[in-house]
C-alpha positions as CSV (number, residue, x, y, z in Angstrom):
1,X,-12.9,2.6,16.0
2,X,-8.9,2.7,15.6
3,X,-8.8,1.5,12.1
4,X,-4.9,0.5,12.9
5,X,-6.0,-2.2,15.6
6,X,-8.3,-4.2,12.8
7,X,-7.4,-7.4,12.0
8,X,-5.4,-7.6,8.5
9,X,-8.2,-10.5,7.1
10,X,-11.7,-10.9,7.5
11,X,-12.6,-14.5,6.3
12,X,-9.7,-15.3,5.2
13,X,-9.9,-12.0,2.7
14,X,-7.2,-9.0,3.1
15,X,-8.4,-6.2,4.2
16,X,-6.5,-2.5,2.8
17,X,-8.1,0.5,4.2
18,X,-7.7,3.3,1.9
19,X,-6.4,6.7,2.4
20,X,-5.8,8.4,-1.1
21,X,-8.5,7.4,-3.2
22,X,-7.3,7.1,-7.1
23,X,-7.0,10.4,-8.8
24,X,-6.0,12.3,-5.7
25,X,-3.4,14.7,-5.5
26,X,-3.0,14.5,-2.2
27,X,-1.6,12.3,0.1
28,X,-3.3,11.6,2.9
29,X,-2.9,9.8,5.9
30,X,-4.8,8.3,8.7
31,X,-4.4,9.5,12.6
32,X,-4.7,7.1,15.3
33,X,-5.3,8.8,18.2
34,X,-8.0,10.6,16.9
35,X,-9.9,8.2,14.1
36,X,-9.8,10.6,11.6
37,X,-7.9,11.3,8.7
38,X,-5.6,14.4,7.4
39,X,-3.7,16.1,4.9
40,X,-0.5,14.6,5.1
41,X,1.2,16.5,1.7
42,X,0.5,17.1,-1.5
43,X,2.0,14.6,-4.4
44,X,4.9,16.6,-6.8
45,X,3.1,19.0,-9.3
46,X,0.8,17.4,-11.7
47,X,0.7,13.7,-9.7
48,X,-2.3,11.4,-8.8
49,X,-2.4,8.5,-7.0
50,X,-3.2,6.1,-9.9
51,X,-4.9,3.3,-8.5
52,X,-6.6,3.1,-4.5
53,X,-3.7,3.9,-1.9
54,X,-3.4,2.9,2.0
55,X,-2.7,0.1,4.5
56,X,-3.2,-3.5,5.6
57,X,-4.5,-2.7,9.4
58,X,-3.4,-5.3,12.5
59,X,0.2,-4.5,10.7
60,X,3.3,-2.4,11.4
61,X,6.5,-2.0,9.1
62,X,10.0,-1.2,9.7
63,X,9.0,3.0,9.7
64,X,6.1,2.4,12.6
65,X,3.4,2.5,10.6
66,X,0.7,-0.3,8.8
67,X,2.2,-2.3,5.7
68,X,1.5,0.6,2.7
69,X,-0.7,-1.1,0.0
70,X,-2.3,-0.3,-3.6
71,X,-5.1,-1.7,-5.0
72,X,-5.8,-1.8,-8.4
73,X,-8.6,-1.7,-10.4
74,X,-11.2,0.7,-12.5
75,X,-12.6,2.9,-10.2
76,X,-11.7,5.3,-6.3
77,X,-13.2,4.8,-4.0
78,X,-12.7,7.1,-0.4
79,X,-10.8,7.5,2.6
80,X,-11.6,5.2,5.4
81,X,-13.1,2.3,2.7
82,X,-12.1,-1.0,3.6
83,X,-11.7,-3.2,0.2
84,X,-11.7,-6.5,0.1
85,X,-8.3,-7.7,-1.4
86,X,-6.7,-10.2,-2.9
87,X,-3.2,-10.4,-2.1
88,X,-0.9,-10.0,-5.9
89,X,2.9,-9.0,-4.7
90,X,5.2,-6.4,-4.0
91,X,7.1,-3.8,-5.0
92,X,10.5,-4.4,-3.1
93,X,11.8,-1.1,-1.6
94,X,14.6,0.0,0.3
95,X,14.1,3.6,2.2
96,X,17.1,5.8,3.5
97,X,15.4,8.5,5.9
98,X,16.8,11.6,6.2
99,X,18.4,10.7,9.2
100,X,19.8,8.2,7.1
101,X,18.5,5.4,8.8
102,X,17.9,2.4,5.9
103,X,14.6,0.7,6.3
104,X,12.4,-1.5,4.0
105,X,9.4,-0.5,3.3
106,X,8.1,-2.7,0.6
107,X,4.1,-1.8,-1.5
108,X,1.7,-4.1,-1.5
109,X,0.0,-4.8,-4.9
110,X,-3.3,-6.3,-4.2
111,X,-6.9,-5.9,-5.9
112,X,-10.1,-6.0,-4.5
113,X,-11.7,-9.7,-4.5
114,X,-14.7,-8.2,-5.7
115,X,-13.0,-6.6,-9.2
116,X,-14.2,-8.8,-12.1
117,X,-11.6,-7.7,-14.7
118,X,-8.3,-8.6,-12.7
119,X,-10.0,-11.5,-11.6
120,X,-7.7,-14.0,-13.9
121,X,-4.0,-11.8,-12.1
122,X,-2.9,-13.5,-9.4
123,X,0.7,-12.7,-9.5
124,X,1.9,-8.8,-10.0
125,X,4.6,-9.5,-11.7
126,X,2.2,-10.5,-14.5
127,X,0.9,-7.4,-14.9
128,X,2.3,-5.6,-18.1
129,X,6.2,-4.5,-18.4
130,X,5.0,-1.3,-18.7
131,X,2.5,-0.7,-15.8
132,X,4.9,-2.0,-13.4
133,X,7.8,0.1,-14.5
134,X,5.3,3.1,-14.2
135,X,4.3,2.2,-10.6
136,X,8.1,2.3,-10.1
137,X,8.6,5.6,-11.3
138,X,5.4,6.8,-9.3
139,X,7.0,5.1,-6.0
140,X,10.0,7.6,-6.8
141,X,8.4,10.2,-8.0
142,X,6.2,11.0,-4.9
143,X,9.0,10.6,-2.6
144,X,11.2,13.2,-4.7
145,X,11.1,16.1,-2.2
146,X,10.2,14.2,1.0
147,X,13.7,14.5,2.1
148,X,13.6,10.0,2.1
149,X,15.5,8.4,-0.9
150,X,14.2,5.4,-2.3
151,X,15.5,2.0,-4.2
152,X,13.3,-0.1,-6.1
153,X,14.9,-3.2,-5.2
154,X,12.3,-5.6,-7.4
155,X,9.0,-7.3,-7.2
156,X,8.0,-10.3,-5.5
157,X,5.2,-12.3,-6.6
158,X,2.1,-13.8,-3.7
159,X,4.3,-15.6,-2.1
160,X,6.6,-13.6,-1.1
161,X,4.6,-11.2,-0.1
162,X,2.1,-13.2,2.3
163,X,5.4,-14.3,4.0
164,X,6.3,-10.8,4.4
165,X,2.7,-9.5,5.4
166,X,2.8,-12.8,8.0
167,X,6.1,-11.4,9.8
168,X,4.2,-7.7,9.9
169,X,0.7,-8.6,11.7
170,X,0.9,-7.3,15.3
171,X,-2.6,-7.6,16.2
172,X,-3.0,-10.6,18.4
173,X,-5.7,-13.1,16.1
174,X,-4.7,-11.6,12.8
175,X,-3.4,-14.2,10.8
């Protein structure tokens, strides 16, 4: 099954399929054509994903590919995993290629529906001052010698962000 063509919620819950599981160094990434997934590069010296990386399927962004997402909490999980989410916010981003075509190509913050100690977050910009600036740093960090520049243009709470996943689903019945 093209994990792409899923719908982005199952009852009503939003689905992130992961790619780089928490504590990976590398950064991996999934291949349509042939439902698998690969070895896309390996994070900057000394970097792990810190928290469950991958996509919202049934979506496509600006750069062609599913809406990127991260979902926080305690544990990893594994490539090809499809949690649960709840939908938090964004991280805002603005991505100059290195043809030097601008694009957004904003993070999801979500974290899975089933994760008892984030239950009470509901908005990402209340998580602490300090995680989120770290998460921005991380953003930049991992793009550093990928040849794309990044701007951190802010974070959007829920809202914003289910408006913004809304105007991304491409797969007919995904809303």
């Amino acid at each position: 099954m093209n994990l792409w063509t899923l719908p982005p919620y199952l009852d009503g819950t939003l689905r992130v399929v992961v790619e780089s599981p928490r504590g990976s160094s590398l950064k991996l990434e999934y291949v349509p054509d042939v439902e698998l997934f690969q070895v896309s590069r390996s994070l900057p010296l000394g970097m792990v994903y810190p928290f469950d990386w991958g996509f919202v399927p049934g979506t496509r962004g600006d750069d062609g590919d599913p809406i990127d997402a991260m979902a926080i909490h305690w544990g990893s999980s594994f490539p090809g995993v499809i949690l649960p989410c709840r939908l938090l916010g964004m991280v805002e981003i603005e991505e100059k290629t290195e043809s030097g075509k601008k694009q957004v190509n904003n993070r999801l913050i979500t974290s899975p529906a089933w994760h008892s100690p984030l239950r009470k977050l509901t908005n990402a910009r209340d998580l602490p001052q300090d995680v989120r600036r770290e998460l921005e740093q991380f953003f930049l960090a991992v793009t550093a010698f990928t040849g794309k520049k990044i701007r951190i243009r802010g974070w959007a709470g829920s809202g914003k962000a289910r408006r913004f996943l809304q105007e991304s689903i491409v797969v007919p019945g995904g809303k």
